[in-house]
N, C-alpha and C positions, 0 to 999 in steps of 0.2 A: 448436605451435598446438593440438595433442591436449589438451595439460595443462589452455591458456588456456579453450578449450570445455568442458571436464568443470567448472572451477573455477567459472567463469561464470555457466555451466547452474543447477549446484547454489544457488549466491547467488539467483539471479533467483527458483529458486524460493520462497526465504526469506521474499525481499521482497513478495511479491504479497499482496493480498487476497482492487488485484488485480494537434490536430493538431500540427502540427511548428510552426505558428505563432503564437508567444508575444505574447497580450495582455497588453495593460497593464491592464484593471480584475479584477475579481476577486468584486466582491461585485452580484448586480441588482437594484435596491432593487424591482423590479416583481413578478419570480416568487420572489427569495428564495432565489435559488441559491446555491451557495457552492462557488470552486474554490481547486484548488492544482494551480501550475505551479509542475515543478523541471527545471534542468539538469540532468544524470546524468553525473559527472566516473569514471574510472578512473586513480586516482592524478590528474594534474593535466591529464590530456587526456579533452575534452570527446567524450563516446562519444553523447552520445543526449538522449530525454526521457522524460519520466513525467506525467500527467496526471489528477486528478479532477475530476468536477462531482457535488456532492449536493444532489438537489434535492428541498424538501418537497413530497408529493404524498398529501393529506388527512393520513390518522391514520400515514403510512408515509413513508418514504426510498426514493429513486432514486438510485443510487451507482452511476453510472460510469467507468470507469479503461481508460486506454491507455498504452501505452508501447512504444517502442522504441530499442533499442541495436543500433550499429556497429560494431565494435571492428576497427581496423586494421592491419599490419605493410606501413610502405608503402603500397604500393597495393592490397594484399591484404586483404579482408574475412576476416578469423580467425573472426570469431563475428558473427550476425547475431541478434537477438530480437525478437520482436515478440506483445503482449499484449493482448487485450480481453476485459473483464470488464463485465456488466450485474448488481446486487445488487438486491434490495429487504428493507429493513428495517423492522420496527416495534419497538414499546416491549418486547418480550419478545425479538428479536432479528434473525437473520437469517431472511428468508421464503423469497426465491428466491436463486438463481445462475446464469448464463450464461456458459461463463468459454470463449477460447478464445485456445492458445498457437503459435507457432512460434519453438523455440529449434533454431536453426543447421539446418531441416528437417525436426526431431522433431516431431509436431502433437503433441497435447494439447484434450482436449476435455471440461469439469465441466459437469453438470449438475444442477440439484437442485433442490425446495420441500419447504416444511411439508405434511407430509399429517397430519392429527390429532397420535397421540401422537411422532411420529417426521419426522425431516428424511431423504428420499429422494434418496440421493445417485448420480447417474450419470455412468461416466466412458470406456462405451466400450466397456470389459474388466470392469469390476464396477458391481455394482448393490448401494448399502450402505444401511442405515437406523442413521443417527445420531438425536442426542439432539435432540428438537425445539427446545431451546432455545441456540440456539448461534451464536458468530461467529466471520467469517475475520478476517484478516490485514486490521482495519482502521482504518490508521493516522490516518486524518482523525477518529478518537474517539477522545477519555480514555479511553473507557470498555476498550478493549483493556487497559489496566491491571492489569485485575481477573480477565481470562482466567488460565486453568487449563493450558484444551486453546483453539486456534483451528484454523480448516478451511482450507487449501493451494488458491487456486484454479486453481493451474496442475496439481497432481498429483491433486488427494480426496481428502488425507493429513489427517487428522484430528489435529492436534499437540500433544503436551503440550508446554508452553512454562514458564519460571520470568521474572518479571519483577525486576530489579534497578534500584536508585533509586539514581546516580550523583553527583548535585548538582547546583548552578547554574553558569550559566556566561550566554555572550552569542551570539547566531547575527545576522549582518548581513542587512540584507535594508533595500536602496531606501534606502540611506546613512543605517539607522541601525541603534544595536546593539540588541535587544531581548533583555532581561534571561528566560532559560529554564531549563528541568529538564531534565536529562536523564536517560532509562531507557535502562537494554540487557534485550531481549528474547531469550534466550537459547532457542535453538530446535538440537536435536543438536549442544552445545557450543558451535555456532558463537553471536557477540553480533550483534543488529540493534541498532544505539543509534539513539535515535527523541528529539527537544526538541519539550516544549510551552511555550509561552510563560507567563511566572508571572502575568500580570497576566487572563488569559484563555483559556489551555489549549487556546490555537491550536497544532495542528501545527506546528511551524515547518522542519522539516529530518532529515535521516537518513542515519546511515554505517554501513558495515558492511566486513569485512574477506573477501577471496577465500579458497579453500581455499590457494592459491598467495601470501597474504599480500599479497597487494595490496588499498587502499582502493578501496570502491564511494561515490561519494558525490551526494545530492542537493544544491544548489544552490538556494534559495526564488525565481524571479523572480515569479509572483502568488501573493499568500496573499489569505485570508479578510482582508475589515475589520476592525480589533478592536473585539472585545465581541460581533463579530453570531453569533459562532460558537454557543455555548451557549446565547445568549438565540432561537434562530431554529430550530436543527436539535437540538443534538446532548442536549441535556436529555430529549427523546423516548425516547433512550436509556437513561435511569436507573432 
């Protein structure tokens, strides 16, 4: 169970940027929200959930994410996780962070905004001043593509990352197949593979492998509408 927590731990932290009851819409044609609900598979048993809502708010972004994982043997909870993250974004990049973690007990606590030339990063134990212009771990934009380094919301690990462009392929979602790309974000060796959709560069899906060689996988049950992604939020970004 040692091995499964260490392996775990480390993955989740990859994955971040950043309720348990899955709606069926996705898009609200009134505020303009946009979410993504996935399943979260370990190997072919269903551990948990993942959750964003990004919503426009004037010249800026509100990016919210939760998530939590299970993991059982039996009747024994091996590993428990649990994630909340509050972001706010503008046209130059990330502005704030609120990030707070519980992996199997261990807390975790990011703190940060733009202050002039410098992004103030607080985490507890350190007090850092990154690059003003910067982002995390965030999957609901293309624009992660083009990162260098992204910000860790669970640890304040500032990461240099190398992006790889895998090819097409197809991700199911609501009985049908949508035609994707896929990238591996390569973060200390280990691959995050992340599909955007071709037609629209929706998020669609994401896998990634444990230190222990077991798959972590997302599941799509609500995505964004298609087309409203880019034409609504995420061009803000470019």
């Amino acid at each position: 169970m040692k091995l499964l927590y260490f392996s775990l731990s480390s993955l989740a932290v990859l994955l971040l940027s950043g309720s348990a009851t899955i709606a069926q819409t996705s898009f609200d044609a009134v505020d303009g929200s946009l979410e993504w609900r996935f399943k979260v598979f370990l190997d072919d048993k269903e551990i948990g959930w993942h959750e964003f809502r990004v919503d426009p708010q004037g010249s800026r972004i509100k990016v919210e994410t939760e998530a939590r994982f299970d993991v059982k043997f039996f009747f024994i909870t091996a590993f428990r996780y649990q994630h909340r993250n509050v972001e706010a974004w503008d046209s130059t990049g990330l502005v704030s962070i609120d990030a707070y973690t519980n992996a199997n007990g261990d807390e975790f606590i990011v703190q940060g905004e733009r202050a002039g030339e410098h992004f103030r990063l607080n985490t507890g134990q350190t007090d850092t001043k990154l690059p003003a212009e910067l982002k995390s771990f965030c999957y609901w934009s293309p624009e992660i593509l083009k990162a260098d380094q992204l910000l860790n919301s669970q640890t304040g690990e500032y990461e240099p990352v190398a992006i790889i462009e895998r090819g097409e392929s197809t991700i199911a979602y609501q009985g049908e197949s949508i035609p994707a790309r896929q990238y591996d974000i390569m973060v200390k060796g280990l691959p995050v593979s992340i599909w955007y959709a071709v037609e629209d560069q929706r998020w669609l899906a994401l896998e990634s492998l444990t230190e222990g060689g077991r798959t972590l996988r997302y599941e799509p049950v609500v995505l964004p509408a298609r087309s409203v992604v880019n034409q609504n939020l995420l061009t803000l970004l470019d």
